[in-house]
C-alpha positions as CSV (number, residue, x, y, z in Angstrom):
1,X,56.1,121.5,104.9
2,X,57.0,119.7,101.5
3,X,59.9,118.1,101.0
4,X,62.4,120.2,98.4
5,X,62.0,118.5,95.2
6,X,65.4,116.8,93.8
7,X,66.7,117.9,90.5
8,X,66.3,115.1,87.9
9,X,70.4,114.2,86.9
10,X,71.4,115.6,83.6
11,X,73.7,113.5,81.8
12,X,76.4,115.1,79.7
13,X,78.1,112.4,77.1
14,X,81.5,113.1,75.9
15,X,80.2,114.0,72.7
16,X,78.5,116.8,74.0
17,X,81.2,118.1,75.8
18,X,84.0,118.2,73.2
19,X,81.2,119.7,70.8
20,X,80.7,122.9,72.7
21,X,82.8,125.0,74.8
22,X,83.6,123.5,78.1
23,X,83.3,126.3,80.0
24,X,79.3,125.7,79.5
25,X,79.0,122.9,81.5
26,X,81.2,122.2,84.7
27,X,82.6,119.3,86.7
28,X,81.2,116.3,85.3
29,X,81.5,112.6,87.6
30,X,80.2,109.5,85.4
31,X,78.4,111.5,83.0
32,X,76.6,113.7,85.5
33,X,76.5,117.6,85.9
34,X,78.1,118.5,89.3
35,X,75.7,121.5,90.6
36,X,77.9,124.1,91.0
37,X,78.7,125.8,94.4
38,X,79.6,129.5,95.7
39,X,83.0,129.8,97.7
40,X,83.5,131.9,100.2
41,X,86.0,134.7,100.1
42,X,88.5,133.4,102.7
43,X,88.5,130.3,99.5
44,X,88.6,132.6,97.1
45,X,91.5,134.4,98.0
46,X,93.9,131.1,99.1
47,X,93.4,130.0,95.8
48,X,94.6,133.6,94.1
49,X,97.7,133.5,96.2
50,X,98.4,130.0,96.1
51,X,98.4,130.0,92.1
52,X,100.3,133.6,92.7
53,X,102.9,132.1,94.8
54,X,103.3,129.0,92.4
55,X,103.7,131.6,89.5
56,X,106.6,133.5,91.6
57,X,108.4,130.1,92.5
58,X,108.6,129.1,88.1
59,X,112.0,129.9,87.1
60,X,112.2,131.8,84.2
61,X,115.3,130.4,82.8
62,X,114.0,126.5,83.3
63,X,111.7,124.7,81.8
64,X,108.6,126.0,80.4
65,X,105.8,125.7,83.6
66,X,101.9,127.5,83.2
67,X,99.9,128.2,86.4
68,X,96.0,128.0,85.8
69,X,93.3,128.2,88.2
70,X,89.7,126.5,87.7
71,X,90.4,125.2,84.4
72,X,88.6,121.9,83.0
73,X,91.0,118.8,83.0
74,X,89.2,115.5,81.3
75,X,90.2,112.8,83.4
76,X,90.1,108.9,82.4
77,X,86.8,107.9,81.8
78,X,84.3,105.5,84.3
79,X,84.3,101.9,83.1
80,X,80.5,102.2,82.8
81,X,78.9,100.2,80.3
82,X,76.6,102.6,80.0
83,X,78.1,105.4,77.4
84,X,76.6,107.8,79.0
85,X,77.8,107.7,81.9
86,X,81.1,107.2,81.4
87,X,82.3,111.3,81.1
88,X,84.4,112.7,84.1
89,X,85.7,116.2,84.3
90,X,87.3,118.4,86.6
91,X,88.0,122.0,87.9
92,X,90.7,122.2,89.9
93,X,91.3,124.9,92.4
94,X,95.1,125.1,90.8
95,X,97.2,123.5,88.5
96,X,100.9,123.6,87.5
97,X,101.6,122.4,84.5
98,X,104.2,121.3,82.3
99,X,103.8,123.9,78.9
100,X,106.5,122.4,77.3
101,X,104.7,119.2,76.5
102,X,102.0,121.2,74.3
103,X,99.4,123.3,74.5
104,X,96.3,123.4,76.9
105,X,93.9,121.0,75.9
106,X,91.0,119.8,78.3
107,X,91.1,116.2,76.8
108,X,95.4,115.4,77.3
109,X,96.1,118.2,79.9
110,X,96.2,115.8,83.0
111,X,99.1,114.0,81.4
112,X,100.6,117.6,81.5
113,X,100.1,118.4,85.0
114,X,103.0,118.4,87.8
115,X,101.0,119.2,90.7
116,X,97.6,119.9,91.5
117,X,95.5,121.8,94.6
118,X,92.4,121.3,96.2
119,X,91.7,124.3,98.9
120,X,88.6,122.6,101.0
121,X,85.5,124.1,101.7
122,X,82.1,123.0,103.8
123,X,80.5,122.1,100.5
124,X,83.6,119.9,98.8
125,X,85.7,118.5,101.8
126,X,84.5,115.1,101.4
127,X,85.2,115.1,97.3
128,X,88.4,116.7,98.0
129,X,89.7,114.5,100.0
130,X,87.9,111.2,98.5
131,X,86.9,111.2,95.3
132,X,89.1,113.8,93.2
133,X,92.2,112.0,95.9
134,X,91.3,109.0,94.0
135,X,90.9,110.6,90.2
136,X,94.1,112.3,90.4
137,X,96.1,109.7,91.3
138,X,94.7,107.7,89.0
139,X,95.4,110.3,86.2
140,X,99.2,109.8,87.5
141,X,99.5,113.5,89.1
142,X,102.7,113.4,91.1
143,X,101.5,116.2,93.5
144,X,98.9,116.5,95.3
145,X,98.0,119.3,98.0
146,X,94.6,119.4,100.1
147,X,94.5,123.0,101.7
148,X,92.8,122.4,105.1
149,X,90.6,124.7,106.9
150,X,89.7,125.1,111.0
151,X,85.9,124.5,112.0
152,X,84.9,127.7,111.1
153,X,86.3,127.9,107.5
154,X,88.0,131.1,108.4
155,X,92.2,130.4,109.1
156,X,93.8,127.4,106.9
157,X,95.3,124.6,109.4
158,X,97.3,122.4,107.2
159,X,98.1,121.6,103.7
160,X,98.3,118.2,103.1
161,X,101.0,117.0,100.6
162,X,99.9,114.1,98.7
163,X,102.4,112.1,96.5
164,X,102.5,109.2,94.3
165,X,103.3,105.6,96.0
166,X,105.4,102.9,94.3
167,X,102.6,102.1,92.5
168,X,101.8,105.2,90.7
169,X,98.2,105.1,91.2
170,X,97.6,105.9,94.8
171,X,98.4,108.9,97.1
172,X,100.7,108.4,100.4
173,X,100.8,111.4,102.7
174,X,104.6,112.5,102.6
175,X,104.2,115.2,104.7
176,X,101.7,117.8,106.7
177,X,102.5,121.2,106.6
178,X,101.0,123.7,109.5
179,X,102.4,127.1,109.5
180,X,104.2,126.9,105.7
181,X,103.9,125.3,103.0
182,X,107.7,124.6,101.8
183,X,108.6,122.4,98.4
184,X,111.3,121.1,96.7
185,X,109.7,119.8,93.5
186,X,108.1,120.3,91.5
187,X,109.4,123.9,92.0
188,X,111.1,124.9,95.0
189,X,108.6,127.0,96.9
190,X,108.2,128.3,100.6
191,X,105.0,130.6,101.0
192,X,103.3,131.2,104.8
193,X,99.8,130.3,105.8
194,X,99.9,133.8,106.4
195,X,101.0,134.8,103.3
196,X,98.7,132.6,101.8
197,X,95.5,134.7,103.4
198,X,96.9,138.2,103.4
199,X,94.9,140.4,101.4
200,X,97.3,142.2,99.8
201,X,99.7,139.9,97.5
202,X,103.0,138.8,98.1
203,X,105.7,140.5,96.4
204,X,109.1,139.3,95.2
């Protein structure tokens, strides 16, 4: 039996991308096209009531806050030599963002964002928890929460609340939450795992 043949890299330069849409293209890691990847439901659905509950926990009277969900954020370029490969774009599961500083724009969004979410799967665990651990903090992301899943990618275990160090460029751990996840900032939130993978939404 032959071996599957490998897919020959395509570069994207950042020229391309902020010529056309970037909707056309996907996550993008030194200049090369991330293969995209079909989530499972049970993913699926943590991510609609996770950016649901993030919504509900925005006060209307404060300042202005946008929810989006697998939305492209440019992130600081790769200090490649080589131009093109120096592109590096993501689409995280969940964003919060702070509206007031502008509009959405892919290239100066991640200076915008408050807190950002990563709900694991078989196929991105190890990013999740590696590389994109490492990009946001660089990008200076105060939040960030890694939704955890058992062995069978079925019931979430933990979220993993991720926050900037004294340094500002690195991720500490400040806490591990297993049946809720509860915040105080950047908006004050409390939602259940359960709530988090009930079928129907959560209401007010």
């Amino acid at each position: 039996m032959s071996a599957p043949r490998k897919r020959p890299e395509r570069l994207v330069s950042v020229e391309e991308f902020l010529a056309g849409p970037p909707e056309e293209f996907g996550e993008i890691h030194d200049g090369v096209l991330i293969e995209c990847m079909a989530q499972s439901p049970e993913h699926d659905l943590v991510v609609r009531r996770l950016a649901s509950a993030l919504e509900y926990a925005v006060d209307p009277d404060g300042p202005c806050r946008e929810v989006h969900s697998d939305t492209p954020i440019r992130l600081a370029d790769s200090e490649s030599a080589d131009d093109a490969r120096r592109l590096r774009v993501r689409y995280p599961d969940v964003i919060l963002r702070d509206c007031g500083a502008g509009r959405y724009d892919v290239r100066t969004v991640a200076t915008q964002i408050l807190l950002v979410a990563e709900i694991t799967s078989e196929g991105t665990v190890d990013a999740d928890i590696g590389i994109k651990r490492e990009l946001y903090a660089r990008a200076g992301i105060p939040v960030y929460l890694i939704v955890h899943f058992d062995k069978d990618w079925q019931q979430i275990t933990e979220v993993e609340e991720c926050r900037l160090d004294w340094s500002g460029r690195r991720y500490v751990t400040r806490h591990t939450h297993t049946d809720a996840l509860v915040l105080t900032s950047p908006v004050n939130l409390a939602v259940t795992f359960t709530d988090l993978q009930s079928r129907l939404p959560r209401r007010r």
